[in-house]
Steps between C-alpha positions, in 0.01 A plus 500: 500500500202369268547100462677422160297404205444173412715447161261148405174445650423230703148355548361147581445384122891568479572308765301193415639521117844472655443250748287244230803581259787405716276344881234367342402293797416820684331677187157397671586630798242837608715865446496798701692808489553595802752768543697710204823668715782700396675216355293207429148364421380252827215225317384255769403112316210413722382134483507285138395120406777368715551533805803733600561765734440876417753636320597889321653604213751757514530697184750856404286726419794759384855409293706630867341242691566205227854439607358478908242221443830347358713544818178359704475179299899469508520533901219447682530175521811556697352760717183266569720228643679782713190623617278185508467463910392825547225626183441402171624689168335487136747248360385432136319191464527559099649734304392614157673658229434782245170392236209618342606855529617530821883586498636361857528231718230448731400259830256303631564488918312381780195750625526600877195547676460817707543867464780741432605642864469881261361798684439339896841422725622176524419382842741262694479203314552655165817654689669182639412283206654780285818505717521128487464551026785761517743319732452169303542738167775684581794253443797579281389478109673301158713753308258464246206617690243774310642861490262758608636877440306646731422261777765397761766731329685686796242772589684799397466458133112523502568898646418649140174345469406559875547857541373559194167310559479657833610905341205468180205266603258488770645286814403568809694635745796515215723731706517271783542201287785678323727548827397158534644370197808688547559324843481192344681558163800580751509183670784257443327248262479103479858338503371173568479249198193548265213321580170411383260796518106493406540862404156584492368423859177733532157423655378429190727185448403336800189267485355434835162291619242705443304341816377700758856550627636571199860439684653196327739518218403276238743585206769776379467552121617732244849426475593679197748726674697184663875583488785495726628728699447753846216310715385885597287512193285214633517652831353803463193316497476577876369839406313419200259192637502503887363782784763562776438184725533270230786659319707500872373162480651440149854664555557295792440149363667619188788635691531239760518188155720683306815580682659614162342832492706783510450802791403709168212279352197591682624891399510350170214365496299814618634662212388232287163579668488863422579361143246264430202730647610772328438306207190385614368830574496629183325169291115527383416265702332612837579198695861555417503835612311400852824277538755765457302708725537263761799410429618878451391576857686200652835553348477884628297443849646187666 
């Protein structure tokens, strides 16, 4: 699954136009593009005249991912106070609106030192730090909270696209993951009240220090999926970041905080699992692929 095209380019003399139009006091401020994902264009402000801390710009780089930069500046706020004791978010600092060609809203958020956790397990830090984020996230949402059709949704209506991802491209291991799925899609789904969800809670999403332990969770980020609904989503995690001692690890602290979970969510959440990597395993990008690998081989080996 090749990474969408970018439908406006982004660069750094963009990115300073907009800020001396609309931030001016940050206009002097050095630019860096750092990362272009499937969504959004990452532009880290490294120092300026004044003194500040480091900050980013977060920038659509696609019309489908206007309206999610829009749910992060709406709610994170929220879901920063909810998660505050346990690891930072990228609330917006500033937000900036459609100018000089550029047709969305943008942000300007705090910069997280570190490294995404990406291609090597989470060790045990990353997984009781993580437990700690989704037990302080996972509290009953507003009515009002960001839909997301295909995150959190009760598992069995993401069958179409499953099976046929698994039938016509190149997963591993797609006959295995298939029965998998099937399990899964069977279970009884969430009955519990919606809740607030990350939706998108891969390796890639989680900074950690980038010392020689690398084990210390230093910020979750990309929230452009946040909705509310089954916690499983987030959950599945477990397979997709951690190797089996950590992910044990994980599930119990999760498991022992959250006494709301159903008997079905972990089920759930393995399908949610065989979802996401399945995904993964077909993108460009090689790193995303050594994930679902992983990942893959947990969901079908533990």
């Amino acid at each position: 699954m090749p990474t969408p095209r970018a439908e406006v380019h982004v660069d750094g003399a963009l990115v300073r136009a907009l800020l001396a139009d609309q931030h001016p006091d940050l206009a002097d401020r050095t630019v860096t593009v750092v990362a272009e994902g499937w969504d959004n264009v990452l532009v880290r402000l490294g120092p300026g005249s004044a003194p500040g801390p480091d900050l980013a710009v977060r920038l659509p780089r696609r019309d489908a991912a206007a309206s999610l930069v829009e749910h992060e500046q709406r709610w994170l706020s929220e879901i920063g106070r909810l998660v505050a004791d346990v690891v930072p978010v990228p609330t917006p600092v500033r937000t900036g609106r459609p100018a000089l060609g550029f047709p969305w809203a943008w942000s300007v958020v705090p910069w997280f030192p570190g490294a995404a956790v990406g291609v090597r397990p989470g060790g045990p830090e990353v997984a009781a730090a993580l437990a700690a984020f989704v037990a302080a996230l996972h509290v009953p949402a507003p009515a009002d909270a960001p839909v997301n059709p295909v995150r959190a949704v009760p598992l069995h209506t993401r069958t179409e696209a499953v099976t046929e991802r698994l039938a016509t491209q190149p997963v591993p291991r797609a006959v295995e993951l298939a029965a998998a799925w099937r399990t899964a899609a069977d279970l009884p789904g969430w009955d519990g009240p919606p809740v607030w969800v990350h939706g998108d809670l891969h390796p890639f999403n989680l900074v950690a220090d980038d010392g020689p332990t690398a084990d210390r969770l230093t910020a979750v980020v990309d929230f452009g999926d946040v909705t509310a609904g089954d916690p499983a989503v987030d959950l599945a995690t477990a397979w997709l970041t951690f190797d089996r001692e950590a992910r044990a690890d994980f599930r119990r602290r999760v498991t022992e905080r959250d006494g709301s979970l159903d008997p079905h969510t972990w089920g759930r959440a393995r399908g949610w699992a065989v979802s996401i990597a399945s995904a993964l395993a077909i993108s460009d990008e090689p790193a995303f692929r050594a994930v679902a690998r992983r990942a893959i081989d947990a969901v079908l080996d533990d």
